[in-house]
Backbone as numpy.savetxt, mean C-alpha at the origin, in Angstrom:
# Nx Ny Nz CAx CAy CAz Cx Cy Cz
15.31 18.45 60.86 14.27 17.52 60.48 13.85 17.73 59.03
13.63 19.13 58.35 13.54 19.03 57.08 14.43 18.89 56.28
15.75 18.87 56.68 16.85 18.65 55.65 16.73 17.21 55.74
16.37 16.16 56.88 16.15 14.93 56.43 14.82 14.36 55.91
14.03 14.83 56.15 12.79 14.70 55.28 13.11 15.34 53.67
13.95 15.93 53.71 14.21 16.34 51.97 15.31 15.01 50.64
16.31 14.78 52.32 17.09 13.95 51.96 16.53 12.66 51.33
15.23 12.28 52.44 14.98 10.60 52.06 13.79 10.68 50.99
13.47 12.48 50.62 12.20 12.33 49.13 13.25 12.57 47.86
14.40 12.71 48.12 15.70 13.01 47.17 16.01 11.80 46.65
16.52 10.90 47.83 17.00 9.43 47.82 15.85 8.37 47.05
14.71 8.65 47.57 13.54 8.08 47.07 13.31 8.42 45.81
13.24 9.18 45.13 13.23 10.12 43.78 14.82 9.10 42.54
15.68 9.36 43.46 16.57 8.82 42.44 16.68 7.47 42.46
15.97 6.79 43.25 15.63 4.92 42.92 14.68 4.80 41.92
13.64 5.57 42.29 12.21 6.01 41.34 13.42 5.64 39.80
14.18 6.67 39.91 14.94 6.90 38.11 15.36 6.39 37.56
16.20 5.48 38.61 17.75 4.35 38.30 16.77 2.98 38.20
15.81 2.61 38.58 15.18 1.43 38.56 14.41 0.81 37.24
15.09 -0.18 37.16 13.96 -0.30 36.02 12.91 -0.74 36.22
12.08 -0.29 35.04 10.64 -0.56 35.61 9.85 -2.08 35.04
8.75 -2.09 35.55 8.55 -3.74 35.57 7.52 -3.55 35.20
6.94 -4.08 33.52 5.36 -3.93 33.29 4.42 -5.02 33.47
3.93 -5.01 33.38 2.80 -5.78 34.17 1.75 -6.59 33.07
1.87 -6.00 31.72 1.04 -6.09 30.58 2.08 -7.29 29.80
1.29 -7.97 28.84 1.91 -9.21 28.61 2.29 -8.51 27.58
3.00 -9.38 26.97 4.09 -8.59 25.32 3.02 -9.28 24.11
3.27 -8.26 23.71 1.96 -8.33 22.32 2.21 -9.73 21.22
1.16 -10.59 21.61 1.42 -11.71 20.70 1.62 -11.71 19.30
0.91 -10.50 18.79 0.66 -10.70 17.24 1.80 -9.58 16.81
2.79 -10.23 15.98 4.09 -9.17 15.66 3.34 -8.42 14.88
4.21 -7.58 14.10 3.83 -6.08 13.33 3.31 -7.50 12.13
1.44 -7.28 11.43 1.22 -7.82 10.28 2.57 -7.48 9.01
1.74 -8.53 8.10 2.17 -8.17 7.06 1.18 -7.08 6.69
1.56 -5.98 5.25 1.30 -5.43 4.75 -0.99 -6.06 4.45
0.05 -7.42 3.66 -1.73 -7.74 3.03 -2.62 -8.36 4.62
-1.99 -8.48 5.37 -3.24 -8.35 7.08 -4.06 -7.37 6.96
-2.58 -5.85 6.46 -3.10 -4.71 7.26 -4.58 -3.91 6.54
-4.08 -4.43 5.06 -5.07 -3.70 3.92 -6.50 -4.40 4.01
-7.05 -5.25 4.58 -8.27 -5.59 5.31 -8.67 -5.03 6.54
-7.84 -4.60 7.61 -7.96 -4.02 8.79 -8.84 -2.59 8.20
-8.22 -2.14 7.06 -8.59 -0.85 6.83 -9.50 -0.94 5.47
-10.64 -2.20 5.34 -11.65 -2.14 4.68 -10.94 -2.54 2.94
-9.81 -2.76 2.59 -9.08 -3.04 1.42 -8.81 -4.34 1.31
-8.96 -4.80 -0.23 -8.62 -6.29 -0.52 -7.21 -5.77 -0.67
-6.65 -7.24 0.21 -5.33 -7.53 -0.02 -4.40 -8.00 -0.59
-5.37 -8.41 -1.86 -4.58 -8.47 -3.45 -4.26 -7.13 -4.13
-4.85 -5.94 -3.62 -4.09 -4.72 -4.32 -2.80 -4.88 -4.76
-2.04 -5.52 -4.02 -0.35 -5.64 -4.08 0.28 -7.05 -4.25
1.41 -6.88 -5.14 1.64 -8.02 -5.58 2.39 -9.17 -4.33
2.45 -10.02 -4.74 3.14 -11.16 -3.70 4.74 -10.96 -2.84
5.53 -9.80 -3.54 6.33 -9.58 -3.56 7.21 -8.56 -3.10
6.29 -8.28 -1.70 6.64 -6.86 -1.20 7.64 -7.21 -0.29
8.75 -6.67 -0.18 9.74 -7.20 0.96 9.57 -6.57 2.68
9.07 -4.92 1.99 9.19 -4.71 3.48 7.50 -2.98 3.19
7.48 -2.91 4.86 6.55 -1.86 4.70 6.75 -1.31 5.84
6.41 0.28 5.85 6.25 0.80 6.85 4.84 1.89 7.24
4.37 2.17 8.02 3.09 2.79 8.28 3.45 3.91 9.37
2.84 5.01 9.08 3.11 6.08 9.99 1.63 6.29 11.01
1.46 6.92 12.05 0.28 7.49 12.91 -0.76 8.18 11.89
-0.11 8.34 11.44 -0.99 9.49 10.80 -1.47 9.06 8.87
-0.75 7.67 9.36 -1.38 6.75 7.59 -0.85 7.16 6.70
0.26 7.45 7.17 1.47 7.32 5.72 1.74 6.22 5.24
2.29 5.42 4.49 2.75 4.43 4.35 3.56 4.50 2.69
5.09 3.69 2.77 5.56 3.38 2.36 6.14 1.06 1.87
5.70 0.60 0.38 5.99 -0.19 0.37 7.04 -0.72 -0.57
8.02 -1.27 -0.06 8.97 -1.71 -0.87 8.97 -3.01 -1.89
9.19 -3.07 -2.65 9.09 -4.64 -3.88 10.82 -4.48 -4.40
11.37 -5.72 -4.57 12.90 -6.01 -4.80 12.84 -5.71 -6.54
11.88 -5.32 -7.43 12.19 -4.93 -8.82 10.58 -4.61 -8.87
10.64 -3.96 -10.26 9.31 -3.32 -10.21 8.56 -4.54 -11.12
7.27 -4.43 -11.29 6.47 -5.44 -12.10 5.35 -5.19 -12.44
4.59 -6.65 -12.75 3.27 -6.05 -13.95 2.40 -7.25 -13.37
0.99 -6.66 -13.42 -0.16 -8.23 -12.89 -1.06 -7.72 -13.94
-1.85 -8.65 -14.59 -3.17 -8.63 -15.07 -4.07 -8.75 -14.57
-4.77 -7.36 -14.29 -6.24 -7.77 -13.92 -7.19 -7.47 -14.59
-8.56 -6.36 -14.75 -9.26 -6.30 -15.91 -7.97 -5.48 -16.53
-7.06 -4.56 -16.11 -6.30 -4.13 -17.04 -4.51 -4.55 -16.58
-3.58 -4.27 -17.10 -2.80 -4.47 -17.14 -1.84 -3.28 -15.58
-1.01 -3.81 -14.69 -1.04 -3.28 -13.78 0.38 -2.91 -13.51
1.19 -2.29 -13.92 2.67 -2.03 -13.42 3.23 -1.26 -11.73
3.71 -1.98 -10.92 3.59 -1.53 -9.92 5.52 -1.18 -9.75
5.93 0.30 -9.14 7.00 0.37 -8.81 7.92 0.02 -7.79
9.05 -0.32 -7.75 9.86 -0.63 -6.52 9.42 0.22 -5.33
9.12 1.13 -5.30 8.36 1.84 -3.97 6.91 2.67 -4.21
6.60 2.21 -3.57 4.76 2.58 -3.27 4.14 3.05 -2.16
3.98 4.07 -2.38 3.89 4.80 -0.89 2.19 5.94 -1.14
1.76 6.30 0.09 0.35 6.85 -0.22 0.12 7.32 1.32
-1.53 7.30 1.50 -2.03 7.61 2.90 -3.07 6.53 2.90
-3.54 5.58 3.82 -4.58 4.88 4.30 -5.44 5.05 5.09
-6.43 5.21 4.70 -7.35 5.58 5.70 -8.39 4.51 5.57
-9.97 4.44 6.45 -10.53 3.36 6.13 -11.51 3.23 5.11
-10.95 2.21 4.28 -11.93 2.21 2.68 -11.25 3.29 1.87
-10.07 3.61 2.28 -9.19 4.63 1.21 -7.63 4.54 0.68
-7.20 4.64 -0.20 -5.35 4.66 -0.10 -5.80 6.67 -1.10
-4.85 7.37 -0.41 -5.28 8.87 -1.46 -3.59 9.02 -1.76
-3.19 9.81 -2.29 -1.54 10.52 -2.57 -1.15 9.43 -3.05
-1.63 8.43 -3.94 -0.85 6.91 -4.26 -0.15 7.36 -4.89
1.07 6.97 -4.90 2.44 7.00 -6.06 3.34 5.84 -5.96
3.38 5.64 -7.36 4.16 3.90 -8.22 3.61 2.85 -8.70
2.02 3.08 -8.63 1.29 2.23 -9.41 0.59 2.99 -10.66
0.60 2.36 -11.77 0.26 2.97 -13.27 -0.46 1.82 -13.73
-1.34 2.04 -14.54 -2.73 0.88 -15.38 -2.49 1.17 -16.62
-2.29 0.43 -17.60 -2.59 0.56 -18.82 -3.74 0.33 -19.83
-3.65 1.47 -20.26 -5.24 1.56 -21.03 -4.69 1.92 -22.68
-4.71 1.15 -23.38 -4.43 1.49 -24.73 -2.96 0.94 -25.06
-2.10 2.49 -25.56 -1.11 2.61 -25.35 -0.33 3.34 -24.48
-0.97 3.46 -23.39 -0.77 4.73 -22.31 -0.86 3.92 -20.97
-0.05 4.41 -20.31 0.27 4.14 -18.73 -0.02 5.73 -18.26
-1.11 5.68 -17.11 -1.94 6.23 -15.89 -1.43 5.73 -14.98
-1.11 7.01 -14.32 -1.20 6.99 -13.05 -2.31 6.89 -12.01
-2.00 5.84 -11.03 -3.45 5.65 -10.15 -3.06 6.54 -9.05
-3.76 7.11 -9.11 -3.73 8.21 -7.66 -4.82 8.27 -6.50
-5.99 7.19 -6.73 -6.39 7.19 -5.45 -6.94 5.71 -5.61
-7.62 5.00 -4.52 -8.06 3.58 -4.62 -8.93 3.76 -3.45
-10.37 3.43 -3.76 -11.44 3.40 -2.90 -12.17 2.73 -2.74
-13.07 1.56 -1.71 -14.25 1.14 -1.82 -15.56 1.84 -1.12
-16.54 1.24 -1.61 -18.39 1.92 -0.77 -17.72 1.78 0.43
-18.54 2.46 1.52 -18.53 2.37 2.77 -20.22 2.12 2.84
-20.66 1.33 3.71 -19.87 -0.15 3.97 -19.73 -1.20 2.50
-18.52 -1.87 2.58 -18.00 -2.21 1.64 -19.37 -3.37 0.49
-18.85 -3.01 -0.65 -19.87 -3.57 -1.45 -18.61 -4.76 -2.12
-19.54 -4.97 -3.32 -18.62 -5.65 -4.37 -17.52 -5.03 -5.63
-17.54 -3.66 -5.15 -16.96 -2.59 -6.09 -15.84 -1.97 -5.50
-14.92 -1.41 -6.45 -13.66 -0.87 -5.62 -13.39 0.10 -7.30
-13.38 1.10 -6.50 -12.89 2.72 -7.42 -11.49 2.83 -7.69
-11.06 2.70 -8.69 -9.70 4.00 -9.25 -9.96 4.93 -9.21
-9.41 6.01 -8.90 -9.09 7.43 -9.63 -7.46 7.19 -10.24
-7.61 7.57 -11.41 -7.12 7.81 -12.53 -6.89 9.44 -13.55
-6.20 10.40 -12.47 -6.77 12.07 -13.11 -8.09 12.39 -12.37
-8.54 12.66 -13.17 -9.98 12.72 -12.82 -11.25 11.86 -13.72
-10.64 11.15 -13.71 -11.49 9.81 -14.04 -11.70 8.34 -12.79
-12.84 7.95 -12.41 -12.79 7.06 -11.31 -13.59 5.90 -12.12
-12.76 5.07 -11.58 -12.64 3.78 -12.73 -13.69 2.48 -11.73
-15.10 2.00 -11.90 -15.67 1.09 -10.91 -14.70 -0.43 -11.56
-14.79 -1.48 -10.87 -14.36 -2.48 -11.18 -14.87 -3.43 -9.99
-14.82 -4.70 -10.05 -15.47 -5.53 -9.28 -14.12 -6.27 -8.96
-14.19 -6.01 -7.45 -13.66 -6.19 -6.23 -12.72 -7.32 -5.84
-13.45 -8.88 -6.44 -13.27 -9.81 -6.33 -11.73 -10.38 -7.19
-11.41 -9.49 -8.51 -10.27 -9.46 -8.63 -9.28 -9.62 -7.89
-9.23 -8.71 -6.41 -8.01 -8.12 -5.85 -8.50 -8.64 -4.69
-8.64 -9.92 -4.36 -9.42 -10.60 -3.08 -8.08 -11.54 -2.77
-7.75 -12.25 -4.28 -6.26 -12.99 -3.80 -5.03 -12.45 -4.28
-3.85 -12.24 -3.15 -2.85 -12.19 -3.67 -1.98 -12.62 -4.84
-1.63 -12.01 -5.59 -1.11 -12.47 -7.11 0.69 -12.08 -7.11
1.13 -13.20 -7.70 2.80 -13.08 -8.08 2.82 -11.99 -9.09
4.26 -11.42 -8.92 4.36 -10.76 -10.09 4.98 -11.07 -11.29
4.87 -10.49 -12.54 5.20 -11.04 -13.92 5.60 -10.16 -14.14
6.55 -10.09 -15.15 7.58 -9.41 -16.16 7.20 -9.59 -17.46
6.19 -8.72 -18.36 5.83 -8.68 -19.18 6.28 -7.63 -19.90
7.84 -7.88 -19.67 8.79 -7.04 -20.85 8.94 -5.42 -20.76
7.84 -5.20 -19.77 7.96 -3.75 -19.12 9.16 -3.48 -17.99
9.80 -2.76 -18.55 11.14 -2.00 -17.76 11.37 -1.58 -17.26
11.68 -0.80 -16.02 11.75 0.62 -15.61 11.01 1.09 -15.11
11.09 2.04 -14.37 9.86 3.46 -14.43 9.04 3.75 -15.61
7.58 3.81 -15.01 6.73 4.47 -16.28 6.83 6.02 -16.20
7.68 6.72 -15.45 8.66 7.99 -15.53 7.51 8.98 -14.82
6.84 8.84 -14.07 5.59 9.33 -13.38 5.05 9.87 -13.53
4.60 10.18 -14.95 3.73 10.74 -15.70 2.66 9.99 -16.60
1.48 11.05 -16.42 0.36 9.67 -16.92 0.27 8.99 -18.36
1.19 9.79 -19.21 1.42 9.45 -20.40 2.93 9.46 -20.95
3.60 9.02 -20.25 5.45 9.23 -20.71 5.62 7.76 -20.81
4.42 7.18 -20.83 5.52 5.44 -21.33 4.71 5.07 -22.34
4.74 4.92 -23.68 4.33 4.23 -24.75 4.73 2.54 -25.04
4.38 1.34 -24.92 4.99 0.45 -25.41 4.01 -0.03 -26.56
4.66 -0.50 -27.66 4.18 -0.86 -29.13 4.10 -2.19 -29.02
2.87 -2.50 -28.66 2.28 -4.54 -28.75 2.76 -4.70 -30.18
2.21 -6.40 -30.17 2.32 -6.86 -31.37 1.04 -6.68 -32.15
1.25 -6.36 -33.46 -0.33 -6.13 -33.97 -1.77 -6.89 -33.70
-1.20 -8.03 -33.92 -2.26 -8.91 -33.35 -3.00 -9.11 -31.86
-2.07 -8.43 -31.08 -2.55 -8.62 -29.82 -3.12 -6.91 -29.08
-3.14 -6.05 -30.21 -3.16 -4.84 -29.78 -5.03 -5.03 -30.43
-4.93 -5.70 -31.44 -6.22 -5.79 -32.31 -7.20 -6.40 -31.61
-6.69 -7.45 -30.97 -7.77 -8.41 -30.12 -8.09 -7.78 -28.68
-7.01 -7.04 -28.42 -7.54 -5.86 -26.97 -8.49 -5.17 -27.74
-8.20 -4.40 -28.45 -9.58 -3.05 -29.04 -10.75 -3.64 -29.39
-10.98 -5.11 -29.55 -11.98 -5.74 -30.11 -12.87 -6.25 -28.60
-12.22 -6.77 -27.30 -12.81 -6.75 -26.66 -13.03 -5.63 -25.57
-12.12 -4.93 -25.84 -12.63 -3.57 -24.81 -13.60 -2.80 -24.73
């Protein structure tokens, strides 16, 4: 009697295994967002990033990596070069470890290494820049923007000062005049 009472929790056990199983929960309507969905979910305007991101990925633990098909440049209060990959940590009202975005201030490309707003969110949104945190108003980076090729090349070589580019006089004069 117990070798057949063992037999039919044996038999029972390996249907349990071989069966597939049948869920009951409906399949998730809303596919994986885009990138600029996600950067509101987590308290961020979703103009941070240009129009042109092809693909992204996000880890548990708010890693994230974003891809762009060439690197590029947006104007906002300053001039914005963003790299073919952009990757950081997200948290809410935070991006920290940013690497591939650089601002130009002068003749110098900075590296942005962190991006923050108030909690709860105001009209302001922080750079860190080194140790410099840069306020700026918000509303900039509210709409998504295309990217432009403003003759900038390459890697700004990921250092906060390894890319020099030489404007034209006139237009280097009329920046220092309103800055």
């Amino acid at each position: 009697m117990a070798l057949y009472h063992f037999s039919l929790t044996l038999l029972f056990s390996l249907t349990l295994l071989t069966t597939p199983t049948l869920s009951l929960s409906e399949p998730d309507p809303n596919p994986i967002p885009t990138v600029y969905d996600l950067l509101p979910k987590y308290g961020l305007p979703s103009g941070l990033l240009p129009d042109s991101v092809t693909n992204f990925t996000l880890s548990d633990d708010g890693r994230f990596v974003v891809y762009l098909p060439k690197p590029c440049t947006i104007e906002f209060d300053y001039l914005v070069y963003y790299e073919t990959t952009i990757s950081g940590r997200i948290g809410y009202g935070s991006i920290t470890d940013l690497k591939g975005i650089q601002v130009k201030r002068f003749f110098v490309w900075f590296d942005v290494d962190e991006i923050k707003v108030d909690l709860p969110p105001n009209d302001s949104i922080y750079f860190k820049v080194g140790f410099i945190n840069k306020k700026l108003d918000i509303d900039q980076f509210k709409t998504v923007r295309s990217c432009g090729d403003d003759g900038v090349s390459g890697s700004c070589g990921g250092s906060w000062m390894s890319f020099l580019q030489i404007p034209g006089v006139m237009n280097e004069a009329e920046m220092l005049i309103t800055e």
